[in-house]
C-alpha positions as semicolon CSV with decimal commas, in nm:
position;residue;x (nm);y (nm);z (nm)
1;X;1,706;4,421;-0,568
2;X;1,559;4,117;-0,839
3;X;1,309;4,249;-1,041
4;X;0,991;4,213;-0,913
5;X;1,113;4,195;-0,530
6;X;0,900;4,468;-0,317
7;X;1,020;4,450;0,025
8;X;0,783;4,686;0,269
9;X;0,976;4,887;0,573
10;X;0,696;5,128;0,623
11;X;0,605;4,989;0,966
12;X;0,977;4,971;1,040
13;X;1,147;5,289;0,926
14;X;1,255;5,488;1,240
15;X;1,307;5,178;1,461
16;X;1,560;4,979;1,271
17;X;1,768;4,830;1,495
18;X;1,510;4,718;1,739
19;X;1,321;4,368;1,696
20;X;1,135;4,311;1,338
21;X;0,864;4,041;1,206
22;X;0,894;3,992;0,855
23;X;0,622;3,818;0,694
24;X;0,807;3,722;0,321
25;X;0,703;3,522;-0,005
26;X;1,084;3,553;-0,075
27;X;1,004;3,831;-0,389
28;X;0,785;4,036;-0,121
29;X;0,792;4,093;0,268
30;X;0,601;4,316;0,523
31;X;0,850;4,436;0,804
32;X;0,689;4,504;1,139
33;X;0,877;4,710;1,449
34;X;0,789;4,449;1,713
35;X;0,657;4,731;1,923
36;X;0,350;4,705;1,709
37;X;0,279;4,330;1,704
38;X;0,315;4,347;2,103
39;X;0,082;4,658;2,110
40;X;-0,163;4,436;1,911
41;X;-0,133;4,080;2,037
42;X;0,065;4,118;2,357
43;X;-0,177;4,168;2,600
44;X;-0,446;3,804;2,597
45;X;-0,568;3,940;2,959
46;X;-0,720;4,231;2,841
47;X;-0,944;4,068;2,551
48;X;-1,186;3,736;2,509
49;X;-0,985;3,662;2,190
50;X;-0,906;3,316;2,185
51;X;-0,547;3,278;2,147
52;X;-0,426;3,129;1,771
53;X;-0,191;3,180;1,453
54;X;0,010;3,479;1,540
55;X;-0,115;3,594;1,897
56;X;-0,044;3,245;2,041
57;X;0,302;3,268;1,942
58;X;0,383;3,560;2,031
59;X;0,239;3,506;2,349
60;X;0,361;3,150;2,384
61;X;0,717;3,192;2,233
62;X;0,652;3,012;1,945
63;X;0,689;2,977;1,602
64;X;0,892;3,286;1,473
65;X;0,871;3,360;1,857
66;X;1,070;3,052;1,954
67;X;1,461;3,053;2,054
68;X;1,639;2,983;1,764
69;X;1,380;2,972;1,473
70;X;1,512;3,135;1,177
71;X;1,189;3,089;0,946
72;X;0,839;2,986;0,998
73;X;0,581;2,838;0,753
74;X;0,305;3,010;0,865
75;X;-0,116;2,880;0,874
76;X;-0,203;3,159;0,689
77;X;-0,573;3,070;0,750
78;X;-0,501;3,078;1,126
79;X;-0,285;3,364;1,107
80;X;-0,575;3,588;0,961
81;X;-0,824;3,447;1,141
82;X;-0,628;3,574;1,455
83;X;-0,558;3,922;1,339
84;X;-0,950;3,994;1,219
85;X;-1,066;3,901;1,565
86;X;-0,830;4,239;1,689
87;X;-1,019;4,456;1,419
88;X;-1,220;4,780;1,629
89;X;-0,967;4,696;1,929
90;X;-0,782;4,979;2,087
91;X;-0,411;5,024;2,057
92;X;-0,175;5,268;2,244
93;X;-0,025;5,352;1,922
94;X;-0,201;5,531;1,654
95;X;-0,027;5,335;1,391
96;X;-0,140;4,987;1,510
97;X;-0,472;4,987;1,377
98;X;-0,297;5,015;1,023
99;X;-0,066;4,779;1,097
100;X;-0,305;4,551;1,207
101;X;-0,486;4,619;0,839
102;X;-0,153;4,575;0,664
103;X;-0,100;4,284;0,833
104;X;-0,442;4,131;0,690
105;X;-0,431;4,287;0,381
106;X;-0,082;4,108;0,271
107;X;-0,140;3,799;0,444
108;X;-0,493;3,817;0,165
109;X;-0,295;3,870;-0,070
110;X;-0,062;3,658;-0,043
111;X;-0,252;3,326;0,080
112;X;-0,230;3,120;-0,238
113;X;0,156;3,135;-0,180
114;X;0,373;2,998;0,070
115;X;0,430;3,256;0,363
116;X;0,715;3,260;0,612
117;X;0,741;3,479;0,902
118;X;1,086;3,547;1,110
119;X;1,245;3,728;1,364
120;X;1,522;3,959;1,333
């Protein structure tokens, strides 16, 4: 590990294996069980929330989403935008609200940067 790197598995550990969104700077990256992005953006039916950054593609199969995308530039204007409008929403999982927080806090603090999102 490079000095400096900080790689973040909390909202992975005990699913590895199964699908992951990174979110990565390339010196630090959130990992996400895909369980918890579709418990908080995989259901459009059930909310008014217009569709955008990463709910859209997720729901569209785009962007990280899309068959055979290995790294995404992501909007991270549009990608936060998306992920307040969830904030109060109810999840099945108990851990999806902080997720969802995580997801907003990193993307904050990480905006002046350039952010790229994938699939594993």
């Amino acid at each position: 590990m490079a000095i400096g790197k900080h790689d973040n598995y909390k909202f992975y550990e005990g699913y590895e294996g199964e699908e992951e969104l990174v979110f990565s700077t390339g010196e630090d990256s959130l990992h996400i069980w895909d369980g918890y992005i579709e418990d908080i953006f995989g259901d459009p039916s059930s909310t008014p929330i217009k569709q955008d950054g990463l709910s859209k593609d997720y729901n569209e199969f785009s962007g990280p989403y899309a068959d055979g995308c290995v790294m995404h530039p992501v909007d991270v204007e549009s990608y936060l935008k998306d992920a307040r409008q969830y904030e109060g929403k109810t999840f099945d999982y108990n851990e999806s609200k902080d997720v969802l927080r995580a997801i907003i806090k990193w993307l904050e603090q990480h905006k002046a940067e350039q952010i790229t999102v994938r699939l594993n």
